[in-house]
C-alpha positions in Angstrom: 103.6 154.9 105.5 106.7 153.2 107.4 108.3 150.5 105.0 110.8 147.5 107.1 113.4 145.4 105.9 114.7 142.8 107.5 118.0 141.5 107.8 121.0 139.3 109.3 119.0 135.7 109.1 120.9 132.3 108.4 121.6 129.1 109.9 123.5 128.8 113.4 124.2 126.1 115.5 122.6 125.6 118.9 124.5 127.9 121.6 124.9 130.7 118.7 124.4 134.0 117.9 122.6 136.2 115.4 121.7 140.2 114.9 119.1 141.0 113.2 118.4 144.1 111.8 115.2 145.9 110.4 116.1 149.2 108.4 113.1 151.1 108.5 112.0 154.4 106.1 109.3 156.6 106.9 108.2 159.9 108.6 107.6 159.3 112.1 110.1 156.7 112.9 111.5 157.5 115.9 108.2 158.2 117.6 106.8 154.1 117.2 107.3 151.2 119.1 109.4 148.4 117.2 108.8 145.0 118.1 110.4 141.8 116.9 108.1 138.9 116.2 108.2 135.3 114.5 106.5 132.6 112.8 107.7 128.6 112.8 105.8 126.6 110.3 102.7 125.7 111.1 102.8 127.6 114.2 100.9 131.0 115.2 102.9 134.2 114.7 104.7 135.2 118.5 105.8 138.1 120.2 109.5 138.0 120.9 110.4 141.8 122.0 108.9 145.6 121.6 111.3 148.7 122.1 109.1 152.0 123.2 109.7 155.3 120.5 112.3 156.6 123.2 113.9 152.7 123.7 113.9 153.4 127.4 111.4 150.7 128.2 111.8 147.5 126.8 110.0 143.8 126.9 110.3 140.3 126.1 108.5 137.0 125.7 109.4 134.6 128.5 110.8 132.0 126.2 113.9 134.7 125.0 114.5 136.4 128.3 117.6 136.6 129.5 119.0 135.5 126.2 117.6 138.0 123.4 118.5 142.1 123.2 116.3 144.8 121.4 117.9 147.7 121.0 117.0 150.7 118.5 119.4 153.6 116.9 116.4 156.3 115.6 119.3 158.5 113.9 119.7 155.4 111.8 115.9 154.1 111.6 117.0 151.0 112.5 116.4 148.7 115.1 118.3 145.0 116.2 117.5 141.9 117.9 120.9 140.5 119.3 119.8 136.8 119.7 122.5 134.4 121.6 122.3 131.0 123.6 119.8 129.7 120.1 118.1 127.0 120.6 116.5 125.1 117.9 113.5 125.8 119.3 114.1 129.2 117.7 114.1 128.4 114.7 111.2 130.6 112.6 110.8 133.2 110.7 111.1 136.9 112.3 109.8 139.6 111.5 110.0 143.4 112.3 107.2 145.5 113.3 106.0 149.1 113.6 103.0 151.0 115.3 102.2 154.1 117.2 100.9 152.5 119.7 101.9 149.1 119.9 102.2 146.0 122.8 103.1 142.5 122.9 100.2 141.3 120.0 100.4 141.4 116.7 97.5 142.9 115.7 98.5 145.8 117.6 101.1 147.0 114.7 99.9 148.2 111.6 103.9 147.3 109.5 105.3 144.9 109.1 108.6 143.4 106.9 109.0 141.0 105.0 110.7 138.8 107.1 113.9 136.8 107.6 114.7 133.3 108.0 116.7 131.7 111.4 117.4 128.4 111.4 119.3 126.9 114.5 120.5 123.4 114.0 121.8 120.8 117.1 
């Protein structure tokens, strides 16, 4: 079992930043692929970015590239989304999650957090 919290969420204006974090506890953690996804209301969860288990490869939706960084410290089971340049069209909520094996869907990961909130206001 691999158990996520999220972190680092709030309001921002357009042209901000943010860092998220997901603190992550569990056996195997620095062998799974962490990927950063999110939810607007209303709207189907998205894949934003996935980090391999050794963070050397890395991938991104085409609507953050350029503007979003994963990154991953396994000595602290923790892994970050630096997120600058918002838009409001970012706005959601984004979520951390975990998987042996996982790509750019969601169904592919088998944990997930709980969640946190980014709002980015004109």
């Amino acid at each position: 079992q691999v158990q996520l919290v999220e972190s680092g969420g709030g309001l921002v204006q357009a042209g901000g930043s943010l860092r998220l974090s997901c603190a992550a506890s569990g056996r195997t953690f620095s062998t799974y692929t962490m990927g950063w996804f999110r939810q607007a209301p209303g709207k189907e969860r998205e894949f934003v970015a996935v980090s391999t288990w050794t963070g050397g490869r890395t991938y991104y939706a085409d609507s953050v590239k350029g503007r979003f960084t994963i990154s991953r410290d396994n000595a602290k089971n923790t892994v970050y989304l630096q997120m600058n340049s918002l838009k409001p069209e970012d706005t959601a909520v984004y979520y951390c999650a975990a998987s042996s094996q996982g790509g750019v869907r969601s169904r592919e990961y088998n944990y997930w957090g709980q969640g946190t909130q980014v709002t980015v206001s004109s």
